[in-house]
N, C-alpha and C positions, 0 to 999 in steps of 0.2 A: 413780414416787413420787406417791402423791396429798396431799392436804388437807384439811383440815374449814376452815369458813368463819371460825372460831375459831382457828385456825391464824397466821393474817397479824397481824402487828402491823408496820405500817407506816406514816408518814408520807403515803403516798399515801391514807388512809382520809378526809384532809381534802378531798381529791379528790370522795373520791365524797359523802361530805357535803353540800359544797357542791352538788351536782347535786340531792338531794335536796332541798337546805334552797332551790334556784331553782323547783324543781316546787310544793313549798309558796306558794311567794309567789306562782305563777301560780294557782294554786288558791283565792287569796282574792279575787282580783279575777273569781270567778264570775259575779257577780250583774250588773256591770259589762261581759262579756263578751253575754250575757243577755238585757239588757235588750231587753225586748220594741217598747222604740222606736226601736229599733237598727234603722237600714238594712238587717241582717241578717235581723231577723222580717220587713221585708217583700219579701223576695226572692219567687220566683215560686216557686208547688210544684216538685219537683223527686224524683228516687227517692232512697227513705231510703240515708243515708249516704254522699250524693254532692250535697253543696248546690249551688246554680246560683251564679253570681258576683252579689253583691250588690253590688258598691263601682262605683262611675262615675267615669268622668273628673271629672267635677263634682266629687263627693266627694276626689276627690285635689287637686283646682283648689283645694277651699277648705281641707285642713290647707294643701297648701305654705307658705298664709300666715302660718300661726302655728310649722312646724317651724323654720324657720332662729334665731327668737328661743328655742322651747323648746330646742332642742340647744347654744345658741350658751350660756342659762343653764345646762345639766347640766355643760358641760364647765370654766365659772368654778365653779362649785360643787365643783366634782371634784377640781381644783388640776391635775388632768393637762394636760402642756402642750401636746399636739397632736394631733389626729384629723380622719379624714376620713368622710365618709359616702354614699352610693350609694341611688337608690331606683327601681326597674323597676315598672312596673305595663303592663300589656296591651303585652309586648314592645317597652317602649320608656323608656330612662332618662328619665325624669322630674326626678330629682333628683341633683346631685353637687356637695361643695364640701367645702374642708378649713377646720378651725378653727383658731386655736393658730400653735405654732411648730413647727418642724423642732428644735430643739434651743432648751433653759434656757439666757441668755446673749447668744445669735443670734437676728437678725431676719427670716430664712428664712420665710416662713410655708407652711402647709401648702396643700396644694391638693388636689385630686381623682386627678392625677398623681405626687402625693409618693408612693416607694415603704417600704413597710411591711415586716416581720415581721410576717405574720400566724397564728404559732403554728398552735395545733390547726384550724384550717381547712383545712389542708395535705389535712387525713384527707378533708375531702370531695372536693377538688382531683384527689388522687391516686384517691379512686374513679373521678370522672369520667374521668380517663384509661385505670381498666386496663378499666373499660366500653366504652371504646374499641379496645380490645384484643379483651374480649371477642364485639365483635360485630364486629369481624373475623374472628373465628373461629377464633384463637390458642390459646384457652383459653376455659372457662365459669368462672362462679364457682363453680361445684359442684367443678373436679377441684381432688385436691388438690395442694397445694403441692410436693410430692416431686417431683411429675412434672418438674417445670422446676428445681426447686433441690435435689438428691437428697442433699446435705450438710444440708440443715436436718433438725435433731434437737431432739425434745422428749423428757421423763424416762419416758415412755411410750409404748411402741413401738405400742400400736395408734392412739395421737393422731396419733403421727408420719405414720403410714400415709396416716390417713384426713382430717386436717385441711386443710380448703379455705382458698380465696380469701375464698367467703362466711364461713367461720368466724373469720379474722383479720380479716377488715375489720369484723366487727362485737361481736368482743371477747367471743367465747365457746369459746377453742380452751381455758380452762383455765387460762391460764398468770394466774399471780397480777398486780394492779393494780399497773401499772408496771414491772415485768419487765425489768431489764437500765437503767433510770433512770441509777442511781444508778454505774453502770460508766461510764456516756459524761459525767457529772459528775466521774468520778477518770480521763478522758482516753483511753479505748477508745474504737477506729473501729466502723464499723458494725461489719464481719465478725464482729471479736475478743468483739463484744456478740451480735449471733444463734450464732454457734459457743457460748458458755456461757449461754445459753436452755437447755440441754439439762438443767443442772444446779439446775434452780429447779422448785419442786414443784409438780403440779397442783392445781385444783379440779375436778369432776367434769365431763368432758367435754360439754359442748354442754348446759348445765344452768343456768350462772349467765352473769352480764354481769362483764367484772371489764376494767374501760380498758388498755389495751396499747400503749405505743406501738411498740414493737419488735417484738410478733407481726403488727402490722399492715404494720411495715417489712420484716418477711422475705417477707409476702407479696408485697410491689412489687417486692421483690428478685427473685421468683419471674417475674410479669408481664413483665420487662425482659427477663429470659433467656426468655423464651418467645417476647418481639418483636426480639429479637435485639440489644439495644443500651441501654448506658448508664441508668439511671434518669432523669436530668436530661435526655437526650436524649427520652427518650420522653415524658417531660410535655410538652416543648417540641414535640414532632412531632405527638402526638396532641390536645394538648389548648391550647395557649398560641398557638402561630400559626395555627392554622383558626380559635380564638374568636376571633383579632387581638388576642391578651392583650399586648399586645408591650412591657409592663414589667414584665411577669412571669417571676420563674427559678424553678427548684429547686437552685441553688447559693448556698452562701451569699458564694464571691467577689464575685458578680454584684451582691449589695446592696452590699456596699463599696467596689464600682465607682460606683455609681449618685449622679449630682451630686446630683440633689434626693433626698435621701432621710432618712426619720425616725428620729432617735437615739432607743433604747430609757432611760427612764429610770425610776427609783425612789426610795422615803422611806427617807432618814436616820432612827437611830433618833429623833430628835427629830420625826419626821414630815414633815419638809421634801423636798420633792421636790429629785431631783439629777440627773444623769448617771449612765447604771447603773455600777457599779464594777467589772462583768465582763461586755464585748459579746459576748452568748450565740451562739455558732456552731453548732448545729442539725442542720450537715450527717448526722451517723454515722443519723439519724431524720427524713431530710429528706421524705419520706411522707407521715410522720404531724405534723410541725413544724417543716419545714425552708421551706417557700415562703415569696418575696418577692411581693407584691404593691402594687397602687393600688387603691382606691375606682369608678374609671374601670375597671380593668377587670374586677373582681368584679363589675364593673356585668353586663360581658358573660356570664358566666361564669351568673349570676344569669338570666339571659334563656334561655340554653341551657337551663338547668335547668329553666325554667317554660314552656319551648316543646317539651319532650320531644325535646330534642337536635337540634334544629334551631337557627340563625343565620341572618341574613335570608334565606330562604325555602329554606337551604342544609343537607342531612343534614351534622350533625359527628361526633356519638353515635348506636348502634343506640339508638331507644326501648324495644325490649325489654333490652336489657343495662341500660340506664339506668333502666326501670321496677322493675328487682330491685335495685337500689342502692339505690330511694325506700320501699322494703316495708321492712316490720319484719322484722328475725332474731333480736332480743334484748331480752329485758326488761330495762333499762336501772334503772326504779327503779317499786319494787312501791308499789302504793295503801297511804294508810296508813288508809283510809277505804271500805266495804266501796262508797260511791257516786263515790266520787276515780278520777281517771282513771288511767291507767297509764301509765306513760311509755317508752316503745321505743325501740329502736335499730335502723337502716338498715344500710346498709356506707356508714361516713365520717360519718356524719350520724344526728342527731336525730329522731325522727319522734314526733308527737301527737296528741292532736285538744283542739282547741280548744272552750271552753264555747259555741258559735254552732254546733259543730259539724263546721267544716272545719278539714282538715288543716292539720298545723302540722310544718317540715323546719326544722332551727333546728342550730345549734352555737357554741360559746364557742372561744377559741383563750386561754391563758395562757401567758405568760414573767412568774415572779415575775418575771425580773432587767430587764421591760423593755418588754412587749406584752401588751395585752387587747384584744380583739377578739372578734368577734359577728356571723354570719349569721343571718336569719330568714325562710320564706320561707312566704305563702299558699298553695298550687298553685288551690285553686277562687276564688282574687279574680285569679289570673297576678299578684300583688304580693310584690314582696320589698325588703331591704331588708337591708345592708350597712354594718357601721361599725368602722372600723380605727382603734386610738389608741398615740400611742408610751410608754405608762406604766404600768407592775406591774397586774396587774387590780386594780381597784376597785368593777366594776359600772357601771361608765359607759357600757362596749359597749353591755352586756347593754338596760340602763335605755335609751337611747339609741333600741334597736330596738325597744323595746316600747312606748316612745313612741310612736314613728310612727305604729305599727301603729294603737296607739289611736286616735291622731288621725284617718287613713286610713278604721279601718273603724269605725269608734264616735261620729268626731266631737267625742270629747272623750277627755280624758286619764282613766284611770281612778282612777289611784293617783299616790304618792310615789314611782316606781320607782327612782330613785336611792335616795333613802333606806334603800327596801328592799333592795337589791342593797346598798348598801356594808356593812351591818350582814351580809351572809352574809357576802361574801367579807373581812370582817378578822377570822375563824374560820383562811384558809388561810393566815394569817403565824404560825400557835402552832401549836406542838411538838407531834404528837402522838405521841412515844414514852414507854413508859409512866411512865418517869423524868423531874420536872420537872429539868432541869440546871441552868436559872438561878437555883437557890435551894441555899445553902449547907447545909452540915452542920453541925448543933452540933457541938462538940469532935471536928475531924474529925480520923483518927489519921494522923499521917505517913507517908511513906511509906518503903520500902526503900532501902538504897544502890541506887543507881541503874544501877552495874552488873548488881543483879536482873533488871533490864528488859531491857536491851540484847539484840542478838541479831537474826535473821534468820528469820521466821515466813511459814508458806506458808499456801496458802488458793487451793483450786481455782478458788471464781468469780470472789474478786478480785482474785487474782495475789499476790505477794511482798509482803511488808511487813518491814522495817529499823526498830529501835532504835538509836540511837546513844547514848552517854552522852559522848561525849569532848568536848565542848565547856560541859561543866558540867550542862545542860540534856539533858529527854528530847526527841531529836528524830525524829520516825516519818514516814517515809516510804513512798508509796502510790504504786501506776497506774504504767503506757507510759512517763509522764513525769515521772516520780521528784516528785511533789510532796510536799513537806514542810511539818508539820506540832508545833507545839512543843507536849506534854503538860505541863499545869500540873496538878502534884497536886492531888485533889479530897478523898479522905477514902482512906489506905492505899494499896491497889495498884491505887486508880479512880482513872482520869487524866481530865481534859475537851481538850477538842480540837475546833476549828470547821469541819467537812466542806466540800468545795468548791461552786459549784457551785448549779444552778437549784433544789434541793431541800432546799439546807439553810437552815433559817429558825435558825441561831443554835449554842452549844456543844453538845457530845453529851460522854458519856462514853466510856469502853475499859478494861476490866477485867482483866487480868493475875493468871493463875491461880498462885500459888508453891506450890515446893513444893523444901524443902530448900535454901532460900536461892537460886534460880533460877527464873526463870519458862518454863513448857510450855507456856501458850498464854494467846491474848489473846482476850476478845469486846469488838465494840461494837455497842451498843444499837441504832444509829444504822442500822447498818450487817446487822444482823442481825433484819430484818424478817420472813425467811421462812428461818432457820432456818441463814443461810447464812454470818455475822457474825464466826466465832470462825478466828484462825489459830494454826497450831499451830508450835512452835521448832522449827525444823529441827536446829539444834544438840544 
């Protein structure tokens, strides 16, 4: 089954917005990047498209002095109560310190050592490991996924065939943005969520970029059975205890074990920051969003990456499995400008070039319910730089690293980047399905006896759903874990109803098709992104 790109109407569209609407605001600070009195124009000649390292210890000796007061103001500014930060240059951390608290309330403070959620970073983590894998000689990122996982299925049997490692790792197997979300939000484990992959439509094979976290997950799924063990074992064997990450898991018991560690938090609708109200567990996408980590050891992790898989003076990673991780496989977000740059994608990670010219490896990690976070990395200054925070994204990672950067290779700050980062991302707390639902209906019509509704309705991708009437109230029940949900009539036989979970940013509706005094099936909006929404009475 395929798609047109008009096809998706999703919630995750704010997703890729956002990614866009960050390439923009990089894109204005050209002239700033530029500037001809920049350390950078007077680097040494060098061959086109491979600049020589401009940035000195010097040059790093003199931001340190002004980073800790700029970061220390983004994150008062920000209202977020706790982060930590990491900065590597010529194979050796430079910089680490946490701001803030471990928890709203508590006097815990963060440190370098606080262990994090750090969200979508996990994607590049988990590259580095199955690079590990592959320069072993387990697997290439060329074969595909069947080989080692013969039960993964997509709606298209020659995808299925032929879909790689490199294709899920870089979000071009087809499968629409965010793929199987919105199952492990109604209580699906991994398996029960890549087994119904099968039933969600494509885009056209190895054509667009569209974010996956669960094509990405079946592929580590793949890697693990090829190395013979466990997923969280294999992080830990290939990639956490040879870097010496050793506060780092791919379990998410392992952070709730963890003494010092950062509660994820978020805003009341009043805006007030809180304690999140649902501690997001990761595991079933632990891959692509499931890693714990520290500041300290991203540190390491950061050094590997900019020493071509090397640790003091020790092979960790093949350099050539690791140099195909750092290449583009996918156009991430197209120019909107016929001289704007392009923005690509690696496997696990970000790739660009910078207005100076040099490369730029970069990725964001978000939990609405609790985590934002930001890697960014030079490869031709060997500078990177790392920043973990416990609080819904706001742009405070993001602005954070792009500070440094500035300060590091420009000497001066260019922009507002908080300012600019928070104004994208309070785009990702509004609804984008096509219905607003926080806005009433004039004279909206009652609705049916409510016996109408009752009943037992099926639906292949999202399992079973229950109406109840018998306690006065519609009550609908969803997912593995019968969660329940009360329908407050909206206008007729649209009911509203609040989704669970890291993706719902508020009420949705669910529509109840009658007919002859009984309802045959039900759709919700919410829920019915790609076409897959509507369940039908069994009865």
């Amino acid at each position: 089954m395929r798609i047109s790109a008009g096809g998706i109407r999703t919630t995750a569209l704010r997703w890729m917005g956002l990614g866009v609407a960050i390439s923009l605001i990089l894109a204005t600070c050209s002239a700033a990047q530029a500037d001809e009195s920049s350390s950078a124009a007077q680097a040494p000649a060098s061959p086109p498209g491979d600049p020589r390292q401009s940035v000195s210890r010097e040059d790093v000796d003199a931001a340190l002095e002004h980073i800790p007061e700029r970061v220390e103001t983004m994150h008062r500014e920000s209202g977020v109560p706790g982060m930590a930060v990491a900065i590597v240059f010529n194979d050796e951390v430079v910089y680490s310190a946490g701001f803030g608290v471990c928890e709203l309330g508590g006097e815990e403070p963060v440190g370098p050592d606080t262990v994090f959620q750090i969200a979508s970073l996990s994607k590049a983590l988990s590259a580095t490991a199955v690079a590990g894998v592959v320069g072993d000689g387990m697997i290439t990122w060329d074969d595909p996924v069947v080989e080692h996982l013969p039960d993964f299925k997509l709606s298209d049997a020659y995808v299925t065939e032929h879909v790689t490692y490199a294709d899920l790792f870089s979000h071009r197997s087809g499968l629409p943005a965010h793929a199987g979300d919105l199952l492990e939000d109604l209580g699906f484990d991994r398996h029960q969520i890549l087994d119904r992959l099968s039933l969600q439509p494509l885009f056209p094979f190895r054509a667009e970029h569209h974010y996956t976290n669960f094509g990405l997950t079946a592929a580590a799924e793949a890697a693990s059975v090829a190395a013979g063990k466990p997923w969280d074992e294999l992080m830990e064997d290939r990639l956490f205890t040879p870097a010496g990450m050793i506060h780092s898991s791919a379990r998410f018991d392992d952070y709730l074990a963890a003494d010092n560690r950062a509660v994820p938090h978020q805003r009341d609708p009043e805006g007030n920051w809180i304690v999140t109200t649902h501690q997001r567990d990761p595991d079933a996408q632990s891959a692509a969003g499931g890693v714990l980590s520290t500041a300290n050891d991203l540190a390491q992790w950061l050094r590997l990456q900019l020493a071509a898989g090397e640790l003091h003076g020790q092979p960790i990673i093949d350099p050539a499995a690791l140099l195909a991780m750092q290449t583009p496989h996918s156009i991430k977000g197209r120019p909107s400008t016929p001289s704007a740059h392009t923005n690509l994608y690696g496997l696990g990670m970000g790739i660009s070039v910078r207005d100076d010219g040099y490369t730029n490896w970069s990725h964001s990690g978000a939990f609405l319910l609790g985590t934002g976070t930001n890697f960014s990395m030079i490869p031709g200054q060997r500078l990177g730089v790392v920043t973990i925070t416990n609080g819904q994204p706001v742009g405070l990672a993001e602005a954070t690293s792009d500070t440094v950067l500035d300060l590091i290779v420009d000497g001066e700050v260019s922009r507002d980047w908080l300012s600019g980062y928070m104004g994208v991302f309070a785009d990702i707390y509004e609804s984008q399905t096509p219905t607003d639902w926080s806005m009433p209906v004039d004279n909206p019509a009652p609705p049916a006896r409510l016996s109408t509704y009752a009943g037992t309705y099926d639906n292949d991708y999202y399992g079973r759903m229950t109406v109840d009437h018998s306690s006065g109230t519609l009550v609908m029940t969803l997912g593995p874990k019968a969660m329940k949900f009360v329908l407050t009539p909206y206008d007729g036989n649209v009911f509203l109803f609040t989704p669970p979970g890291e993706n719902s940013v508020g009420p949705t509706g669910i529509t109840f098709d009658v007919e002859d005094g009984r309802a045959f099936s039900a759709t919700s909006e919410f829920y019915d992104m790609t076409g897959l929404g509507t369940w039908t009475n069994s009865r």
